[in-house]
N, C-alpha and C positions, 0 to 999 in steps of 0.2 A: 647829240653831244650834251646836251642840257639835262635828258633822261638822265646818263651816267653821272653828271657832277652831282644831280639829285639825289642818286641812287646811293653814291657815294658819300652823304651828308652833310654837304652843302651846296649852295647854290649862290653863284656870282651876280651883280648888276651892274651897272654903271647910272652912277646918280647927276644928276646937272649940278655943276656947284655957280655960287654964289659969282658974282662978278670979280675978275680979275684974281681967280684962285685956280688952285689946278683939279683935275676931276678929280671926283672921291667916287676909288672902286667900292661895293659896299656887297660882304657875305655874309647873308643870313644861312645858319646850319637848320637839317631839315627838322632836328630833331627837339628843339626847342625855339624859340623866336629871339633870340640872342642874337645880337650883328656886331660886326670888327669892319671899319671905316676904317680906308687908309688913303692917301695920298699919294703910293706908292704909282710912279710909272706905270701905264695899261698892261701894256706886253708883256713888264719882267712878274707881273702880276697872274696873268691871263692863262702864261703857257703851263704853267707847275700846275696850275687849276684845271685845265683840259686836257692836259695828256698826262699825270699823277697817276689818276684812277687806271688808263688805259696800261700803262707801264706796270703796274700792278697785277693788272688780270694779264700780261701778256708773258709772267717768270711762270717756268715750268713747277708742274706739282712736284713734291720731293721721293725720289723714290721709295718702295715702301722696304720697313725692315726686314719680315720673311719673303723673303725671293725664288725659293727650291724648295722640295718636298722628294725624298729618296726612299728608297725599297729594297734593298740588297740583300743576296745568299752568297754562302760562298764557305770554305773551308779556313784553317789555321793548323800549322804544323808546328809542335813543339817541339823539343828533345825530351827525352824520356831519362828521369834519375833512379838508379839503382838504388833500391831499398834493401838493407840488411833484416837479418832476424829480429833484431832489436828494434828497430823501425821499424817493423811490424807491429811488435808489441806495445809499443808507444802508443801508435796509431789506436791500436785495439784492444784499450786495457781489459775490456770483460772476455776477451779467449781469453777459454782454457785449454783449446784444442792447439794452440801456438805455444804454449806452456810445456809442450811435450817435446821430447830429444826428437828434433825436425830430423829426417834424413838430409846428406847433405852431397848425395851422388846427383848428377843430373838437375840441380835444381837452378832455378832463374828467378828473379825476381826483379820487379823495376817500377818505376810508374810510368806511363805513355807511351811501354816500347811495345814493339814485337816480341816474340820468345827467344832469349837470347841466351846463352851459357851463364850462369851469374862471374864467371870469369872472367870473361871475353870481354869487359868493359860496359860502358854507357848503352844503355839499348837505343832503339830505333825512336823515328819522329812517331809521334801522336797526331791523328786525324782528328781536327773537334770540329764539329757541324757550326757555323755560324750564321744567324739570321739581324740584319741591323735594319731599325727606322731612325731618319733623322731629318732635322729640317734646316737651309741654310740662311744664317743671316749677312746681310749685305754689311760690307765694313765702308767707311770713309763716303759714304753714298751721299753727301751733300757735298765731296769735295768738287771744285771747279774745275772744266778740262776736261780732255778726256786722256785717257790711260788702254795700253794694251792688256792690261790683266785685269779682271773682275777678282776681288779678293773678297773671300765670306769667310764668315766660322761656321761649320758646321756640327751640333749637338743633336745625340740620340741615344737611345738606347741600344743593348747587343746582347745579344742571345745565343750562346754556343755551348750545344749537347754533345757528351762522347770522353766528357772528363777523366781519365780513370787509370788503377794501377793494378796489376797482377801480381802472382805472388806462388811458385809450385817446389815443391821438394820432394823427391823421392828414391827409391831402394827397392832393387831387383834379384832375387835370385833364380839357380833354373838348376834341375838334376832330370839325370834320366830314371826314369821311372818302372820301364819295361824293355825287352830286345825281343827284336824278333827274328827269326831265320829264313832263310828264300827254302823251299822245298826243293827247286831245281837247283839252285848256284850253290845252298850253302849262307852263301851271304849275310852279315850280321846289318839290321838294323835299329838302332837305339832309337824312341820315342822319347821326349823332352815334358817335363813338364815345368814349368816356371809359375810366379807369385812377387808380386809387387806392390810395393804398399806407396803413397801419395799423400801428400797434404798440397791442397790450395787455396789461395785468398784472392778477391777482388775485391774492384773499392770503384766502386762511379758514383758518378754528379755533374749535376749542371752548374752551369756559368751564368750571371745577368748583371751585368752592367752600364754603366752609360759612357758616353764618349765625347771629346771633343777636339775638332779638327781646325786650323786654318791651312785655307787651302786658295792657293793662287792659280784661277783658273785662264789662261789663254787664249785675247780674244781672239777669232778669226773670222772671215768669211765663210770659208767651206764648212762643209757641213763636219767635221772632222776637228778637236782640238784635243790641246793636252792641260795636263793642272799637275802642281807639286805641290806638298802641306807635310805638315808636320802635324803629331796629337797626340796624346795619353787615353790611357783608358782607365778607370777605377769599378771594381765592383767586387762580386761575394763570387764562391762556389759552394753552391747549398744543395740542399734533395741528396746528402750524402746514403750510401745503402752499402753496405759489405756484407761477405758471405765469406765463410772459413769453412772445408769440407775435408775428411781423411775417410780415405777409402781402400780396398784392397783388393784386384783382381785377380784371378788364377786362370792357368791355361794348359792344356793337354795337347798334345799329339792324338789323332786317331790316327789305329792300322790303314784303314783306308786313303789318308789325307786329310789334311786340313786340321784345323783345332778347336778346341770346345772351349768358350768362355762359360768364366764365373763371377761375376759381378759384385761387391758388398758393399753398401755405405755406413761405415764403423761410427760417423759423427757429423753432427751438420751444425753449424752457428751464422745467425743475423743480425746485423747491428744497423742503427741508424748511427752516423756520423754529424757532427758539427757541422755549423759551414764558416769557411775561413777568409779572409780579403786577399784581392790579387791586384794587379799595378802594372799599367805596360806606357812604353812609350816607344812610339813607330814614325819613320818617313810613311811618305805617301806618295806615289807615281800612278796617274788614270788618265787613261784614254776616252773620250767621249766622242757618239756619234750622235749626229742630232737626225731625226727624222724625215725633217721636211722644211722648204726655204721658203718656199712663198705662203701657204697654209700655217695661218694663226695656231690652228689646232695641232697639227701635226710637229711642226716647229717649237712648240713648248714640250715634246716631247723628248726623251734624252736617254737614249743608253750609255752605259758603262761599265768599263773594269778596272778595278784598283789594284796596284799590288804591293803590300806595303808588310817591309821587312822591321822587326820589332825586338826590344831588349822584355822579357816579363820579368815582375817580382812575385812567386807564388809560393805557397805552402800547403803540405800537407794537413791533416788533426794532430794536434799533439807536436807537430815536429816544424825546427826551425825553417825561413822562408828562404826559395832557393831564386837566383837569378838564371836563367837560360836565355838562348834566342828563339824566336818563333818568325813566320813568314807565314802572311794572313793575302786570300787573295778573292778578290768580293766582284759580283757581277748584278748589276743593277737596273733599274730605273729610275728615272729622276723626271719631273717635271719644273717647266720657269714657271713661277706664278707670277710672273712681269707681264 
């Protein structure tokens, strides 16, 4: 006990006082030869002095601020916006291959669809590759108590490849060219030949941004919990690349079957694009399994899958920014660094 009050820089005695006075406790600190005399009662003296230090060393450490360390892939499905002629040309003012009377039989045009009629409306969702890291910090973690839910923010970066828009127009015609006759029937056969002329555009880029999430994760025993959060995202779509290409194929009937192609590429254009800012903001629903209950090791370890439905704000080069919905859906690892 004496080591600790030592240790702890000071040290108590009890001095013999004078006749007919009451004791004088007497603290010398370790750290210089300075002493406080007092007359104070032993006991209400003694105990603050011998058990202070021990009360001290016996509150827990605090916990620390990064708490998790995550790793996640996964996908993100956009809606895809119809681009006109003129959206095109915004986008890419150095064509001169867009400059020309586009055919306008057959053609689609969109950003993030599939190939779709350019009539037929809005195209298809967009597939964008996304790769996130991020680390979690502990919120309210000195508060007192305990609490069923662990609540952190979680910031990182994110990374989704497959950005991109299409763009095709084209014009067909077809005559017959020769007839043939059966020698036994008689029979007339007409041979076809057709000619079709094509323009098309693409336009990809990547995505990189950072992110940040609070997210209230659910404590339980089992090895099984759940978490809800809410987050934004901010960042660029750069490494823009386009290509405008008009071409023209021909094709023949042979007497014997089948047909002969003819191939021509009339024009080819490459552009480097800008890159533009995007905006999102998403719920968050994730299921977490944790590895292992009794093993330190194995138990800091933590699978996951999120899936979290999103409003984006994004835009093309050139052209005004458009809101849609997207539905992002991420499968991980995560480690407690508790």
């Amino acid at each position: 006990m004496l080591s600790c009050l030592w240790n702890s820089g000071f040290f108590g005695a009890l001095r013999k006082p004078p006749d007919n006075e009451k004791p004088i406790v007497v603290i010398q600190f370790a750290n210089n030869r300075s002493t406080i005399e007092s007359t104070m009662p032993m006991r209400r003296l003694f105990f603050p002095l011998a058990f202070g230090p021990l009360a001290s060393i016996a509150q827990p450490a605090p916990s620390p601020l990064i708490t998790e360390a995550s790793l996640s892939f996964g996908f993100q499905l956009e809606g895809g916006a119809l681009l006109s002629d003129d959206d095109w040309r915004r986008m890419l003012p150095g064509s001169s291959l867009l400059l020309d009377d586009l055919p306008q039989g057959g053609r689609w045009a969109n950003s993030g669809g599939f190939q779709r009629d350019f009539s037929r409306g809005q195209g298809l969702f967009n597939p964008l590759g996304v790769v996130s890291a991020s680390i979690g910090l502990s919120l309210f973690r000195n508060r007192a108590g305990e609490s069923r839910y662990d609540n952190r923010l979680r910031v990182g970066v994110l990374y989704g490849g497959g950005d991109w828009a299409e763009g095709y127009w084209a014009r067909s015609s077809s005559a017959a060219y020769d007839t043939l006759i059966s020698m036994g029937t008689g029979e007339l056969f007409v041979l076809d030949s057709s000619w079709s002329e094509s323009y098309s555009a693409s336009h990809s880029r990547s995505r990189i941004g950072v992110e940040a999430s609070f997210i209230a994760h659910r404590i339980t025993g089992s090895r099984f919990s759940w978490s809800v959060g809410v987050g934004l995202q901010l960042g660029a779509a750069a490494s823009g690349y386009a290509e405008v290409t008009h071409s023209i194929t021909r094709s023949t009937e042979r007497p014997a079957g089948g047909s002969d192609y003819e191939y021509e590429l009339l024009g080819s254009e490459r552009f480097r694009t800008p890159a533009t800012a995007y905006a999102g903001l998403h719920g968050l629903f994730g299921i977490d399994l944790r590895l292992g209950k009794t093993s330190p090791f194995w138990s800091a370890l933590h699978l996951y899958a999120e899936m979290r439905p999103a409003i984006m704000l994004r835009s093309l080069p050139n052209l005004p920014a458009q809101a849609g919905g997207a539905w992002q859906n991420l499968f991980g690892l995560r480690i407690d660094l508790r």
